[in-house]
C-alpha positions as CSV (number, residue, x, y, z in Angstrom):
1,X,120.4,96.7,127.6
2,X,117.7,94.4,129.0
3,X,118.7,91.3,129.9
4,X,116.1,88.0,129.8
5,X,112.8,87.5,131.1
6,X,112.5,87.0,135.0
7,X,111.8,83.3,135.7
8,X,108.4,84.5,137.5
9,X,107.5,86.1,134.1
10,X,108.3,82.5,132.9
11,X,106.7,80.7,134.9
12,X,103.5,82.9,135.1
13,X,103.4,82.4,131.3
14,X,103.5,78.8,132.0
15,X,100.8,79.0,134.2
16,X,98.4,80.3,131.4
17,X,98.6,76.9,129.7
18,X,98.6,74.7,132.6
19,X,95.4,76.3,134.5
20,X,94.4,78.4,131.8
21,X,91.1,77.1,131.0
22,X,87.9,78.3,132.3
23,X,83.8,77.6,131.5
24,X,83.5,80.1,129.0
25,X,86.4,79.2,127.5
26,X,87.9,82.6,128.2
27,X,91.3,82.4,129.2
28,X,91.9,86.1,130.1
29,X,89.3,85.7,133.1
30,X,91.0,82.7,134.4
31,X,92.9,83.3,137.4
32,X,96.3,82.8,136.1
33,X,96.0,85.3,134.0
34,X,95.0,87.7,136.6
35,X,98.1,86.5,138.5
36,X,100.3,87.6,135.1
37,X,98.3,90.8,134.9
38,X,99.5,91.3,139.0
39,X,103.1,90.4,138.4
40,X,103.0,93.0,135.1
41,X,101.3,95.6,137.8
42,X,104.3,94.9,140.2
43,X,107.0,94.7,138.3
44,X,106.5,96.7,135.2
45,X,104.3,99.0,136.7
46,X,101.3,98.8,134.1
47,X,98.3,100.4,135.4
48,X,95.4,98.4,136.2
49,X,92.8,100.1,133.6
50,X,94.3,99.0,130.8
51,X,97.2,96.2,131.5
52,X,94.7,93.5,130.5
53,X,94.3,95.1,126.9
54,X,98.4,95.6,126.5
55,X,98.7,91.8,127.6
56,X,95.6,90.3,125.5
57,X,97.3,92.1,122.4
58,X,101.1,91.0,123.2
59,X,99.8,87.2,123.5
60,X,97.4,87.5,120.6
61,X,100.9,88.8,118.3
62,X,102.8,86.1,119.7
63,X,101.0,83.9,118.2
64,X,99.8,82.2,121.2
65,X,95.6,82.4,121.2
66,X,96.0,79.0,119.5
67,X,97.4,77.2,121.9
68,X,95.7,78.5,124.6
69,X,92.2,78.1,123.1
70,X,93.6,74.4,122.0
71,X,95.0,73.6,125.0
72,X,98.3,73.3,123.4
73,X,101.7,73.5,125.9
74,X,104.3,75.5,124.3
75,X,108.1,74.1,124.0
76,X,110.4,75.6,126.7
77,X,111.8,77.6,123.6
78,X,108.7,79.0,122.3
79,X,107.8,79.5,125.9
80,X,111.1,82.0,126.6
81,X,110.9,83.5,123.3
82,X,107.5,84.5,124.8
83,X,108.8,85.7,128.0
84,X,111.8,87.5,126.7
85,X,110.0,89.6,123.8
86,X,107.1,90.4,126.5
87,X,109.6,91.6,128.8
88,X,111.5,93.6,126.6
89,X,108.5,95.3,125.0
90,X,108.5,96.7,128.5
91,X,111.0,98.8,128.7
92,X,111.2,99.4,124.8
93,X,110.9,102.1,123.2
94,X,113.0,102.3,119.9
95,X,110.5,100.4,117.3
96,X,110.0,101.0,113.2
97,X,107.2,100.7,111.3
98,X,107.2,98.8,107.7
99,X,105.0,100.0,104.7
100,X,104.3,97.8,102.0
101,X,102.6,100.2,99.5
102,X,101.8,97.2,96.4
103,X,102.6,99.1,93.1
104,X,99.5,97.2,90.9
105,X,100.4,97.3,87.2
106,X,103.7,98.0,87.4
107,X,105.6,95.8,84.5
108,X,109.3,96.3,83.6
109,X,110.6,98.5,86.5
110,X,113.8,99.5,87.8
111,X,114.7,98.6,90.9
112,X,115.6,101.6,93.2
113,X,117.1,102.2,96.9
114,X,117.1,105.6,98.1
115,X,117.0,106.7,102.2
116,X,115.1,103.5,103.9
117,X,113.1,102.6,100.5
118,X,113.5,99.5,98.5
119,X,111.4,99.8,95.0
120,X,111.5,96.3,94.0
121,X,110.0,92.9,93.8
122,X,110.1,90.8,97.0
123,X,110.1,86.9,97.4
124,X,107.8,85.2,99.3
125,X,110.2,84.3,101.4
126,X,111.4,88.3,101.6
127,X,107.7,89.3,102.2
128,X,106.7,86.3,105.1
129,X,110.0,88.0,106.7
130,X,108.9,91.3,106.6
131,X,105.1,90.8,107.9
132,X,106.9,89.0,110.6
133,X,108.7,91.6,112.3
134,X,109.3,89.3,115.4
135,X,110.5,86.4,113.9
136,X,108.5,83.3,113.0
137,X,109.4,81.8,116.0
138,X,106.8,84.0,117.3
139,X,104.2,81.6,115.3
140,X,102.1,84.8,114.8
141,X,99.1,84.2,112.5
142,X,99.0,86.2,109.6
143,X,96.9,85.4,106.7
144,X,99.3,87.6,104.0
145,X,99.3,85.9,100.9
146,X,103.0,86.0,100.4
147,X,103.3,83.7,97.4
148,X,100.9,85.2,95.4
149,X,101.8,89.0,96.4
150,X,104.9,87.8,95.3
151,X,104.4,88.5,91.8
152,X,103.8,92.6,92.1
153,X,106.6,94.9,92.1
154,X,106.4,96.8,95.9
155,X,107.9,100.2,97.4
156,X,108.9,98.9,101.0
157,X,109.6,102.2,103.6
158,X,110.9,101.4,106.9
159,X,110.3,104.4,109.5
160,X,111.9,104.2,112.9
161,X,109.7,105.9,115.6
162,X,109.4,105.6,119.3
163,X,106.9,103.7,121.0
164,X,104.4,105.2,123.3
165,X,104.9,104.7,127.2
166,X,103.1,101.9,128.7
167,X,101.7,104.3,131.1
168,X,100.0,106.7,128.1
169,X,98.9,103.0,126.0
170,X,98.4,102.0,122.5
171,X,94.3,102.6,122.5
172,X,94.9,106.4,123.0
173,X,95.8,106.8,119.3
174,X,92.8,105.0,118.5
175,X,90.5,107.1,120.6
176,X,92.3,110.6,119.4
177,X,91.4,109.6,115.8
178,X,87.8,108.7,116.9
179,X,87.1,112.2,119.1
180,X,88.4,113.9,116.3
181,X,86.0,117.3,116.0
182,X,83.4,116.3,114.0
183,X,82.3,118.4,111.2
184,X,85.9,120.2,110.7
185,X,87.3,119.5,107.1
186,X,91.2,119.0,107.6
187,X,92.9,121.2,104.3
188,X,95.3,118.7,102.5
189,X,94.0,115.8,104.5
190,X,96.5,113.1,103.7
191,X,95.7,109.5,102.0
192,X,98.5,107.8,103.7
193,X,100.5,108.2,106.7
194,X,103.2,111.6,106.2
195,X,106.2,109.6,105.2
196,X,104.4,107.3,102.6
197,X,102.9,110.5,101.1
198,X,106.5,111.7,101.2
199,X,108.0,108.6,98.5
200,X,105.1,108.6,96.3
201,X,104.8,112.1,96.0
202,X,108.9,112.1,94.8
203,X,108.3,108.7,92.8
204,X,105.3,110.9,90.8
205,X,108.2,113.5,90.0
206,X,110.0,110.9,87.4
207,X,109.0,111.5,84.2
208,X,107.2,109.1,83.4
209,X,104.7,110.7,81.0
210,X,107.8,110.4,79.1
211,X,109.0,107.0,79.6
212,X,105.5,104.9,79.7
213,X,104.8,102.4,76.8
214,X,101.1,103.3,76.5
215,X,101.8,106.8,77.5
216,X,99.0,108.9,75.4
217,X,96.3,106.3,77.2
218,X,97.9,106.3,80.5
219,X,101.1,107.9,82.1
220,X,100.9,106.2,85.6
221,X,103.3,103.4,85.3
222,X,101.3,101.9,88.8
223,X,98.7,102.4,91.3
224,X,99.3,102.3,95.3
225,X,95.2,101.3,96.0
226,X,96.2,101.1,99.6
227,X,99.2,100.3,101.8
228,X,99.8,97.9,104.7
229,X,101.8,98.8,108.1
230,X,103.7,96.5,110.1
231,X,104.8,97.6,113.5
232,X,107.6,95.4,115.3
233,X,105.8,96.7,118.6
234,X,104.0,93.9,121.3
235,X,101.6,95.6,122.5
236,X,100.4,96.9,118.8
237,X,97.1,94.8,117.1
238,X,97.9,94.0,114.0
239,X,96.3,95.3,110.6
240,X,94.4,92.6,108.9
241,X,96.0,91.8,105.9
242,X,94.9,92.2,102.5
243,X,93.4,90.3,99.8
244,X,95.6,89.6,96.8
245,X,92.6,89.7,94.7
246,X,92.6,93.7,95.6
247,X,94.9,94.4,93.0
248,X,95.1,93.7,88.9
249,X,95.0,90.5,87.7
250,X,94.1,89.2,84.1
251,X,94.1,85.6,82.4
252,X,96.7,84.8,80.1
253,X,98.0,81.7,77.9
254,X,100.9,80.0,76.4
255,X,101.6,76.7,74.4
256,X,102.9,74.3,76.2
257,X,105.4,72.1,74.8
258,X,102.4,70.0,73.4
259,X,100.7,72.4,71.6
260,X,98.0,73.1,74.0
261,X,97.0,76.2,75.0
262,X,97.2,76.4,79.0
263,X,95.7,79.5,81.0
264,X,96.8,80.8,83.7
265,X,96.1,84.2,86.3
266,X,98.7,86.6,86.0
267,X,99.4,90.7,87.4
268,X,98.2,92.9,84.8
269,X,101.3,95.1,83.9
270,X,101.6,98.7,82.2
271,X,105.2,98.1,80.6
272,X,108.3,101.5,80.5
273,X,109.2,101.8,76.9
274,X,113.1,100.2,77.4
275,X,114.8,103.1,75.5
276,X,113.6,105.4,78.0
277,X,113.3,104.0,81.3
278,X,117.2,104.6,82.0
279,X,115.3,108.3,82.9
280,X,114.1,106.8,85.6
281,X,116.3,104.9,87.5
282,X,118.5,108.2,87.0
283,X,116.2,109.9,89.1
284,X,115.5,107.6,91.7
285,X,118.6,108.0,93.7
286,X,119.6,109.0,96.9
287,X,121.2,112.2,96.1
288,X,117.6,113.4,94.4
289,X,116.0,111.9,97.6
290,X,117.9,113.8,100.1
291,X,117.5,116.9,97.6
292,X,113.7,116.2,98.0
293,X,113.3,115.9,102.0
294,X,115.6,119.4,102.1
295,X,113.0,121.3,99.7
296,X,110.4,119.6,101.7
297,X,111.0,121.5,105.2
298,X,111.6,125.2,102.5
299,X,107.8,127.0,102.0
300,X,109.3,127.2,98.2
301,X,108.3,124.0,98.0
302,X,105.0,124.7,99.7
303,X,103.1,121.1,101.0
304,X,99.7,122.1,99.0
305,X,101.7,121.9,96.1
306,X,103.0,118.2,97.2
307,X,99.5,117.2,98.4
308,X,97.9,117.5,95.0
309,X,100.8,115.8,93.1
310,X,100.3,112.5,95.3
311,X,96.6,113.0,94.7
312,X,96.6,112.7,90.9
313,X,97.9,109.6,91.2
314,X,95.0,108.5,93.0
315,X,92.2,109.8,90.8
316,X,91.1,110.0,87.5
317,X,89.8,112.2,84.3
318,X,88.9,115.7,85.4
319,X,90.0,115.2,89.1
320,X,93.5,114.2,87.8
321,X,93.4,117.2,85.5
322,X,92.3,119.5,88.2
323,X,94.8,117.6,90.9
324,X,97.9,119.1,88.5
325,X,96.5,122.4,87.5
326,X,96.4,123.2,91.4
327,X,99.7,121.9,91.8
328,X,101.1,124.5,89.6
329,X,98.9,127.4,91.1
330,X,99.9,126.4,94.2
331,X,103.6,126.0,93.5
332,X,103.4,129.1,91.9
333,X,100.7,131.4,93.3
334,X,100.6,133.6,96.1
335,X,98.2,135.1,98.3
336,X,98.3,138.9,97.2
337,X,97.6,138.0,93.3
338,X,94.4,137.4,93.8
339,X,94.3,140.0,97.0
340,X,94.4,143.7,97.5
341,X,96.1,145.5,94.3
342,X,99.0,146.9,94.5
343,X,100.6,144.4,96.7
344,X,103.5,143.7,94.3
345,X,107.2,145.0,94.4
346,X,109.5,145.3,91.6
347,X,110.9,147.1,88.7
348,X,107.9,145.9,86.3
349,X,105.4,145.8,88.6
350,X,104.1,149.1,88.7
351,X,101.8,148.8,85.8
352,X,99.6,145.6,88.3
353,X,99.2,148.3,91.0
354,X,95.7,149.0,90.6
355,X,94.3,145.6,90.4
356,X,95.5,142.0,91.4
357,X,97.5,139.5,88.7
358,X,95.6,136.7,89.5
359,X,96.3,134.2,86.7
360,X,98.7,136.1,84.7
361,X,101.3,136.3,87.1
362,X,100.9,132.6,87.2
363,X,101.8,132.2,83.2
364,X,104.8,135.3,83.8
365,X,106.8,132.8,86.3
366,X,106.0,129.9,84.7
367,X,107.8,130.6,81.5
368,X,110.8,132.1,84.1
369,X,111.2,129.1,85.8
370,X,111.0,126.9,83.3
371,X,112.6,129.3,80.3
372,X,110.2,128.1,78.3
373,X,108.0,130.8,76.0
374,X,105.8,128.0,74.7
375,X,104.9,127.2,78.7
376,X,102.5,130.1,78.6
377,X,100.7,129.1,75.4
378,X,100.3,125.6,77.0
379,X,99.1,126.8,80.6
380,X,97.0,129.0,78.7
381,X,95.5,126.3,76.6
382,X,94.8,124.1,79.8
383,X,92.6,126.8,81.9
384,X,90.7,127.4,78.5
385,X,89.7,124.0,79.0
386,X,89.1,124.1,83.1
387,X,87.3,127.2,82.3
388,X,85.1,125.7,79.8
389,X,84.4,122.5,82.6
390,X,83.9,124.7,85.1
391,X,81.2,127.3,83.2
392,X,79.6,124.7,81.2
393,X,80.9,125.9,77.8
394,X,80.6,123.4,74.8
395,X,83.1,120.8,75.5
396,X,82.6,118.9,72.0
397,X,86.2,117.0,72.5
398,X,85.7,116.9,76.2
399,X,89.1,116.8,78.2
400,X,91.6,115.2,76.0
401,X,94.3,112.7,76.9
402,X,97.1,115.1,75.6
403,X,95.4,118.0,77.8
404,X,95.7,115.5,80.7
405,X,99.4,114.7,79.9
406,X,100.4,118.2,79.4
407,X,99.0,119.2,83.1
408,X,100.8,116.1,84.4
409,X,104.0,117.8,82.5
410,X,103.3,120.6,83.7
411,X,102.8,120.5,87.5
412,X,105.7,117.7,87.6
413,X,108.3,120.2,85.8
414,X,106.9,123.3,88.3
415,X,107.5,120.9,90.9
416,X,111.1,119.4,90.2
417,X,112.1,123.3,89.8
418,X,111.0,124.2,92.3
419,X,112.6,121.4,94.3
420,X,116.1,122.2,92.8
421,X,115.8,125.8,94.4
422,X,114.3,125.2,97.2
423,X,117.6,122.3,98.1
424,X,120.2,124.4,96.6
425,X,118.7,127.6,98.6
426,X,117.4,126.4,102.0
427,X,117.1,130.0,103.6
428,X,115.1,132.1,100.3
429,X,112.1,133.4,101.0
430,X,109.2,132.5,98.7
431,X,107.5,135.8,98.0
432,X,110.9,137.0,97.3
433,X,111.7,134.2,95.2
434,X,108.2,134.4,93.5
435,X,108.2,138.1,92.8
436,X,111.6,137.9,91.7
437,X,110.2,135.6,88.9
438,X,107.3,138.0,87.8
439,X,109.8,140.8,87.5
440,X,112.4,138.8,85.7
């Protein structure tokens, strides 16, 4: 446990404001912050190349640029809150990340806490807490609308995660991303960061197809256009904050108690029909949860599979239609059906020796998992109409809502069984498993 600042840590802060200004009115040149930057190299053993970049951020996120560039003097209190969260951000190394991933259109939801989610509408006062990971005290700037952000519903994931060492600093993350190598397309590249993917991809596994008001037009109850992360470490930058005018909004009216009509701006919401949505909030739970992150580390619930469920819910028309119809060949699929023949085992499988299933052996464990006959009619239905896209057949009807639901039905069902196995059976193997369901 770290105990307070050092008064020389104090009164080096101090210093900043006293003798802090300088010609060009850049107060990280002045000498007293070189004199910080030494006492951080002394005691805290920062190394010189970058100790000015892990300081210029720590003051920028406590909120203290302001005062500097105002000539403002900080109260005593504000002044050891400053010290104290500087020196521990030292030696700290235990820090989470917040993800506020906006759920734009979402109407009547249910609220849901599973693991470290909350699915829910936040205050304003809830929200201004959670972009302030530091406390307000910190008098951080942050231009996040919290009133009007207010009014959408929000999935909220708190990740814990270690910091990096002071002596391997923040920057290097930024330059690993940048010296990526160029020109090398990344398979399954995700949208968002792992463990955002991970909620939305089991949020996209309710059935809500099933449930949503204005399902045969559209089965997404929300979309996530893009999240924001929050990081509770010093020597972080901060994300800019978004605009509230990046999500839905539509004008509606009432009569007042006048008889006037009065407008006003408003979320636009897709609605759950009520005599269904109890489906939902059965299946966002924690017991499904944990069921989900077991099947997640099984190849029976292989992460291709997961990839192009959370990217349906990102796109639209033919994308979203091919996004599910790989989902289910990659939940289901393996590599020798469309490899060298002969590559099967089993008591029925003599008769595929001399040339690969390919997509029949996709249709033959469909209908096993799900013990469903009519499964294979569907499926069949559904790559009549990719093959038709995808060879420029006459498309007079083009791709139909109901052919869009019934991949979305589809791929979830594929993906929920194979979820259930996977979690119940942590140690099958999935060829065995898969073969096993051809030869059923």
């Amino acid at each position: 446990m770290n105990e307070g600042a050092p008064v020389e840590l104090i009164e080096s802060l101090r210093s900043l404001f006293i003798h802090g200004e300088s010609p060009a009115g850049n107060w990280s040149k002045t000498p007293a912050f070189r004199s910080l930057e030494q006492l951080v190299a002394e005691r805290y053993q920062v190394e010189q190349w970058y100790r000015n970049y892990l300081l210029t951020v720590a003051i920028r996120n406590l909120g203290l640029i302001g005062m500097l560039e105002s000539g403002e003097m900080p109260t005593e209190d504000l002044l050891r809150h400053a010290a104290d969260a500087l020196h521990a951000a030292f030696f700290g190394r235990d820090g989470t990340r917040t993800y506020l991933c906006p759920l734009d259109c979402a109407g009547v939801f249910p609220d849901a806490y599973f693991g470290r989610v909350e699915v829910r509408r936040f205050s304003a006062v809830e929200l201004d807490a959670l972009v302030h990971p530091m406390g307000r005290e910190s008098r951080a700037p942050s231009d996040f609308d919290c009133e009007r952000f207010s009014e959408f519903h929000w999935v909220v994931i708190r990740e814990a995660y270690q910091y990096p060492s002071t002596k391997a600093p923040r920057v290097m993350s930024i330059l690993n991303e940048i010296l990526e190598p160029y020109g090398i397309v990344r398979p399954h590249k995700r949208r968002f960061p792992e463990v955002v993917e991970d909620v939305l991809t089991f949020l996209m596994l309710s059935p809500w197809e099933d449930c949503a008001d204005y399902g045969i037009f559209e089965w997404r109850p929300f979309y996530v256009p893009w999240i924001y992360m929050i990081q509770d470490d010093l020597f972080t930058p901060r994300n800019p904050a978004p605009r509230p005018d990046s999500l839905t909004w539509g004008y509606h009216s009432y009569t007042n108690g006048e008889g006037l009509e009065v407008d006003f701006e408003a979320p636009e919401q897709f609605d759950l029909d009520p005599k269904k949505s109890g489906v939902v909030s059965d299946w966002l739970t924690s017991k499904n949860w944990e069921a989900f992150l077991r099947a997640r580390q099984s190849a029976l619930f292989p992460a291709p599979m997961c990839h192009f469920l959370s990217h349906a819910l990102h796109v639209r028309g033919i994308d979203e239609f091919q996004a599910h119809m790989l989902a289910i060949e990659a939940g289901l699929g393996l590599a020798e059906d469309y490899g060298k023949a002969g590559s099967l085992t089993g008591p029925n499988s003599g008769k595929d020796r001399r040339r690969p299933i390919g997509a029949r052996g996709i249709k033959i464990r469909l209908v096993n998992l799900l013990d469903d006959p009519m499964a294979e009619k569907t499926l069949d239905q559904l790559y009549d109409v990719r093959s038709a896209y995808l060879h420029g057949r006459s498309m007079p009807e083009g791709v139909t809502n109901q052919d869009l639901l019934e991949a979305r039905r589809l791929a979830r069902l594929v993906a929920v069984r194979l979820m259930q196995e996977a979690s119940a059976n942590p140690g099958l193997d999935r060829q065995t498993y898969l073969n096993r369901l051809y030869d059923a």
